[in-house]
BALOBA-1460 file (C-alpha; in Angstrom, 3 decimals):
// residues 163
<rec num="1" residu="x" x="-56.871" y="121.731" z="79.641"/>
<rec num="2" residu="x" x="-53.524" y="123.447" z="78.067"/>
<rec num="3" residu="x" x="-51.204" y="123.723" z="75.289"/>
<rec num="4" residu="x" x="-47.749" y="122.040" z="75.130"/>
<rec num="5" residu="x" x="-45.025" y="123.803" z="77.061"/>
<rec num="6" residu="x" x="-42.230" y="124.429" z="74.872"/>
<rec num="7" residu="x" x="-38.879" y="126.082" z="76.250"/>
<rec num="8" residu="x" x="-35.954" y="126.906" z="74.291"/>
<rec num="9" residu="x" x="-33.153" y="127.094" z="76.941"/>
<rec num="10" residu="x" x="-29.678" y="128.962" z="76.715"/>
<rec num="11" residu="x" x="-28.800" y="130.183" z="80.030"/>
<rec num="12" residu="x" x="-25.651" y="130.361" z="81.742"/>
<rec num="13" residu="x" x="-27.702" y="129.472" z="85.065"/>
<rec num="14" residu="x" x="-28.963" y="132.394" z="88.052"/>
<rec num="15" residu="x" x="-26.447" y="135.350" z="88.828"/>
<rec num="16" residu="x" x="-25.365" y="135.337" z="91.839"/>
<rec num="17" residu="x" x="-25.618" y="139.121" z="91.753"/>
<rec num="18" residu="x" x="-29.481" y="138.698" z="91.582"/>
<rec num="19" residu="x" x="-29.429" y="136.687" z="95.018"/>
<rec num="20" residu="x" x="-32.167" y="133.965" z="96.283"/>
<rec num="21" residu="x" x="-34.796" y="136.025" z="93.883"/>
<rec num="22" residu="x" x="-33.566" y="134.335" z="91.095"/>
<rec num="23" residu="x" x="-33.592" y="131.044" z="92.419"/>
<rec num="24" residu="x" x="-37.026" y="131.330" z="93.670"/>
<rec num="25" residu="x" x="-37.563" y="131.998" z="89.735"/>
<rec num="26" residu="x" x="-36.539" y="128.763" z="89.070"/>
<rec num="27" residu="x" x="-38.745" y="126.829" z="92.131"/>
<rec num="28" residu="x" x="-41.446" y="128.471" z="90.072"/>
<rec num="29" residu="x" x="-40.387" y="127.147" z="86.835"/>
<rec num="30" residu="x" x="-39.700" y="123.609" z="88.653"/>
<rec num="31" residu="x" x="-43.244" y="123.363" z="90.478"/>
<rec num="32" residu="x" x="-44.826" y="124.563" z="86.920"/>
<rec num="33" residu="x" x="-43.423" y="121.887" z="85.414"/>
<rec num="34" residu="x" x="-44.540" y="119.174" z="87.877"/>
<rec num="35" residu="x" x="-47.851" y="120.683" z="87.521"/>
<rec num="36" residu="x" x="-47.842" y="120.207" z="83.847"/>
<rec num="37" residu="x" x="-46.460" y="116.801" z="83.698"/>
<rec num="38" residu="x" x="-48.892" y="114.359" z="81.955"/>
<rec num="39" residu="x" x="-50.985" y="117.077" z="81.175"/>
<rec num="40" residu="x" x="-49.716" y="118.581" z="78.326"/>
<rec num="41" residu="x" x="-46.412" y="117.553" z="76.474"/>
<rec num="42" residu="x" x="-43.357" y="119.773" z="77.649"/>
<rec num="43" residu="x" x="-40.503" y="119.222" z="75.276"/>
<rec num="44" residu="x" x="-37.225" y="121.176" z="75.945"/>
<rec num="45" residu="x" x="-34.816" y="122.681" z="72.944"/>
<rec num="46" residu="x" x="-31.256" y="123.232" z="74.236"/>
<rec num="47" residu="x" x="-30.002" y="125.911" z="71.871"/>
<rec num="48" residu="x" x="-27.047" y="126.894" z="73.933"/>
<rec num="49" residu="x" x="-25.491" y="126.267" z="76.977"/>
<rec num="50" residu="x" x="-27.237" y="125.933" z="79.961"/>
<rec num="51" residu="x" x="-25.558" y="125.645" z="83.672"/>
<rec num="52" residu="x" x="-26.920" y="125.742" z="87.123"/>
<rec num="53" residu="x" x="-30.424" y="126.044" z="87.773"/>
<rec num="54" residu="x" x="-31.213" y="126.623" z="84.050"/>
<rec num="55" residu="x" x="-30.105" y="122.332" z="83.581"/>
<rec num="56" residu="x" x="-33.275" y="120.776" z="85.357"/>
<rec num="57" residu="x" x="-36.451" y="122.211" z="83.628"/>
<rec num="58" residu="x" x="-34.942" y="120.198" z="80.591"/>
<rec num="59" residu="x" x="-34.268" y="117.067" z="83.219"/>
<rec num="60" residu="x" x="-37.752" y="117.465" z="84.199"/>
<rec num="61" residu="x" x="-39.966" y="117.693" z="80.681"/>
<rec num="62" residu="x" x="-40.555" y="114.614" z="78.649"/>
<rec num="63" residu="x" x="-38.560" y="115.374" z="75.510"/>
<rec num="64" residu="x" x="-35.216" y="117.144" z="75.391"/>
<rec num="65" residu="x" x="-33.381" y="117.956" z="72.193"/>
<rec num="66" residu="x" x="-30.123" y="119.483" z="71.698"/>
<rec num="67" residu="x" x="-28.001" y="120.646" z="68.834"/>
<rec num="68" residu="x" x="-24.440" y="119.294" z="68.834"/>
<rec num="69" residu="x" x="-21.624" y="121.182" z="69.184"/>
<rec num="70" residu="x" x="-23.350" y="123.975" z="70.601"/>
<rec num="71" residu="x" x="-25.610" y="123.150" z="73.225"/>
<rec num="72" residu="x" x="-24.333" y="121.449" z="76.406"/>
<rec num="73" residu="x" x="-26.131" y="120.858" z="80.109"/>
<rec num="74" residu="x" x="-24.421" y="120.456" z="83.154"/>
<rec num="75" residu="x" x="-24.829" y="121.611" z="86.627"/>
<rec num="76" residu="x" x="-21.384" y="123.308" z="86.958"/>
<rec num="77" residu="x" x="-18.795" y="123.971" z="83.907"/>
<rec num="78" residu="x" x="-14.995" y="122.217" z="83.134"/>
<rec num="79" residu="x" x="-13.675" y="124.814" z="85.444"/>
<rec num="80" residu="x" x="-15.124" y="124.356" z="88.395"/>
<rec num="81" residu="x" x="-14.642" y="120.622" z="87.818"/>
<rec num="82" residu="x" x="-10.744" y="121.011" z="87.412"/>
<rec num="83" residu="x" x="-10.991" y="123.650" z="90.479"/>
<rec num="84" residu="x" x="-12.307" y="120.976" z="93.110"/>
<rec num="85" residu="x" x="-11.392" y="117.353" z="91.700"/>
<rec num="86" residu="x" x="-8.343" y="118.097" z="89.458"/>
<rec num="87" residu="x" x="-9.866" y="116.684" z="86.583"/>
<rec num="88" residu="x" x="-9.724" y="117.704" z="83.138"/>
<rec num="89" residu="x" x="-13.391" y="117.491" z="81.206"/>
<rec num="90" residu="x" x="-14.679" y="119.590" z="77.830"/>
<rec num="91" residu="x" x="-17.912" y="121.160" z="78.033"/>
<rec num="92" residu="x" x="-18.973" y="118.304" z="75.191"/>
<rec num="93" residu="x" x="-17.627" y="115.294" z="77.707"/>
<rec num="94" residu="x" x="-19.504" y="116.815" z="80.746"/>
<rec num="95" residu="x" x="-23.084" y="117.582" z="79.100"/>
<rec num="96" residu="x" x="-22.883" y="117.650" z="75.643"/>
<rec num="97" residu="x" x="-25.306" y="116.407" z="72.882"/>
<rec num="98" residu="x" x="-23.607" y="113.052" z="72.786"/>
<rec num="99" residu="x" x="-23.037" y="112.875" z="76.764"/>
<rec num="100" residu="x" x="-26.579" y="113.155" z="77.664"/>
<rec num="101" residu="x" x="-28.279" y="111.317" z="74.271"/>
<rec num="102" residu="x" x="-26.104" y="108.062" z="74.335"/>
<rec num="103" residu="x" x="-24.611" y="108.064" z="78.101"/>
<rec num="104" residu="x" x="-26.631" y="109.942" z="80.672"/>
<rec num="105" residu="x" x="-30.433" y="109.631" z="79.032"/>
<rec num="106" residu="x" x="-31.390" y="113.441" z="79.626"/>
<rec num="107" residu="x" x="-32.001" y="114.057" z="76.049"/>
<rec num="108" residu="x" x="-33.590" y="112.392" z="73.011"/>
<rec num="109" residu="x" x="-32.685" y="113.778" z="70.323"/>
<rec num="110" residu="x" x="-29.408" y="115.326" z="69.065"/>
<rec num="111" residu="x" x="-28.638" y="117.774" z="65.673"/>
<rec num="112" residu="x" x="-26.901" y="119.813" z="63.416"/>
<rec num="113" residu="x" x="-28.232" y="122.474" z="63.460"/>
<rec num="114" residu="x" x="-31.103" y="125.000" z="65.771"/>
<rec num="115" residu="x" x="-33.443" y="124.796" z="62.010"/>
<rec num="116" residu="x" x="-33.222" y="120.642" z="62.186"/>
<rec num="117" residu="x" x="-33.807" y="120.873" z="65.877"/>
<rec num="118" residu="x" x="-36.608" y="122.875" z="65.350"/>
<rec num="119" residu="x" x="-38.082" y="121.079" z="62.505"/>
<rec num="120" residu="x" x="-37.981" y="117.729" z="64.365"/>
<rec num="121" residu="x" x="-39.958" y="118.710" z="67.162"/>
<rec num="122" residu="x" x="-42.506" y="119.995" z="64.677"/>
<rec num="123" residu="x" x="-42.457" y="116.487" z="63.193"/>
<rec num="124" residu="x" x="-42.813" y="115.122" z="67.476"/>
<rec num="125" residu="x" x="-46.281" y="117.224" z="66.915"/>
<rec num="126" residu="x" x="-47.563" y="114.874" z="64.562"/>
<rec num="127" residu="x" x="-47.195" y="111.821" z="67.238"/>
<rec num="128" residu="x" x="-48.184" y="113.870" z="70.390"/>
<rec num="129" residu="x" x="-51.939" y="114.493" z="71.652"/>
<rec num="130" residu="x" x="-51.960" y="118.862" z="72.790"/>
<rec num="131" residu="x" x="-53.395" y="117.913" z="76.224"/>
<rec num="132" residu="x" x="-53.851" y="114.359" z="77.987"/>
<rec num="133" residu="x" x="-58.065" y="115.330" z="77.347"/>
<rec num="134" residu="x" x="-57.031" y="114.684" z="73.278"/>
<rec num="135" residu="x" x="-56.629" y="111.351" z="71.862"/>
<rec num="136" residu="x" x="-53.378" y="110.593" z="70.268"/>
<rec num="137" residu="x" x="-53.297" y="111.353" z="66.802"/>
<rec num="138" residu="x" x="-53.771" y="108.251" z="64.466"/>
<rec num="139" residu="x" x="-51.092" y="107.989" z="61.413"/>
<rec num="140" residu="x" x="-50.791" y="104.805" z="59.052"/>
<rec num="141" residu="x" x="-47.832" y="102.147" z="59.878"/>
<rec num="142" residu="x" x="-45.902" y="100.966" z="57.075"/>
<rec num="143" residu="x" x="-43.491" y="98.767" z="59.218"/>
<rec num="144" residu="x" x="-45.301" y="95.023" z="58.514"/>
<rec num="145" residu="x" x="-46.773" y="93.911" z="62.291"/>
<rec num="146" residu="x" x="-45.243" y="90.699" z="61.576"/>
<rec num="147" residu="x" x="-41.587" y="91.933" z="61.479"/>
<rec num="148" residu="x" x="-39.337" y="89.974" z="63.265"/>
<rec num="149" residu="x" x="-36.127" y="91.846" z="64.875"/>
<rec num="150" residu="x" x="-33.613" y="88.971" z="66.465"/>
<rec num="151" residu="x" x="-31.794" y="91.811" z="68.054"/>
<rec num="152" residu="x" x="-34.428" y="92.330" z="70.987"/>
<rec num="153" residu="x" x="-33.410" y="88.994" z="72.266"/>
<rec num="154" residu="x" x="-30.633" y="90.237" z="73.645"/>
<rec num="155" residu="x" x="-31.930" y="93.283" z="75.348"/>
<rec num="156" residu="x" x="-33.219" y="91.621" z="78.031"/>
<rec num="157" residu="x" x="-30.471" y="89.314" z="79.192"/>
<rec num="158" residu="x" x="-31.339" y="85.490" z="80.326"/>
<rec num="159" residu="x" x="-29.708" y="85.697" z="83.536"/>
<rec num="160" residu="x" x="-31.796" y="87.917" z="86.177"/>
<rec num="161" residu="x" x="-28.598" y="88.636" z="88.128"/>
<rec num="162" residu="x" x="-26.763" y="89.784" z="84.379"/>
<rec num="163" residu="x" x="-26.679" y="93.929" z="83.603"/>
């Protein structure tokens, strides 16, 4: 059926130089990825920035990683954000590693460095089928079935009108 789709992003978004050609490049990169999803696995490295069009390939494939301190996603930079709303925002508050693995969800995974990075989605390869024709690869537990973890309790809160 396919291999995993694996992009390592670091784009500053489309030039505007390059006109609407460049943006149809990215429709084609968008419907590709629809077309993949559940398929194969699409997992997304951010190695760098990535601005503009260049931020929702990652928002649309099933894993994202991204290496802190040097990799950030956001639709439009600190600039432009001072320019029309007068507010002050680093590139690490508006789409950094921490932004978008503990506030916004876009990414799962966050590291030191591009070799961890790297190296952990080779370990995500041990967990992942290569196609949705393959059956998921079978690996021996060593957490006890019986464990009992209080804290999930409280996930869920008793109240259906509680967030």
């Amino acid at each position: 059926v396919g291999a995993p789709v694996i992009g390592l992003n670091d784009s500053g978004g489309a030039r505007i130089q390059e006109g609407v050609e460049s943006l149809a490049g990215y429709a084609d990169i968008f419907q590709e990825n629809v077309l993949a999803s559940g398929v194969v696995p699409q997992i997304s490295m951010i190695m760098g920035p990535c601005a503009g069009g260049a931020v929702y390939s990652p928002a649309l494939t099933d894993f994202t990683f991204m290496v802190r301190d040097t990799s950030y996603l956001f639709i439009t930079g600190p600039d432009v954000v001072k320019a029309v709303t007068n507010e002050e925002v680093t590139q690490e508050e508006l789409g950094g590693a921490k932004t978008h693995t503990v506030t916004s969800g876009v990414a799962h995974g966050a590291f030191d460095n591009d070799v961890d990075a790297l190296m952990s989605l080779r370990e995500l390869f041990n967990y992942l089928p290569l196609s949705n024709t393959d059956a998921a690869p079978i690996r021996a537990a060593e957490d006890p079935w019986d464990r009992t973890v209080p804290s999930l309790d409280t996930v869920v809160p008793l109240e259906s009108t509680a967030a």
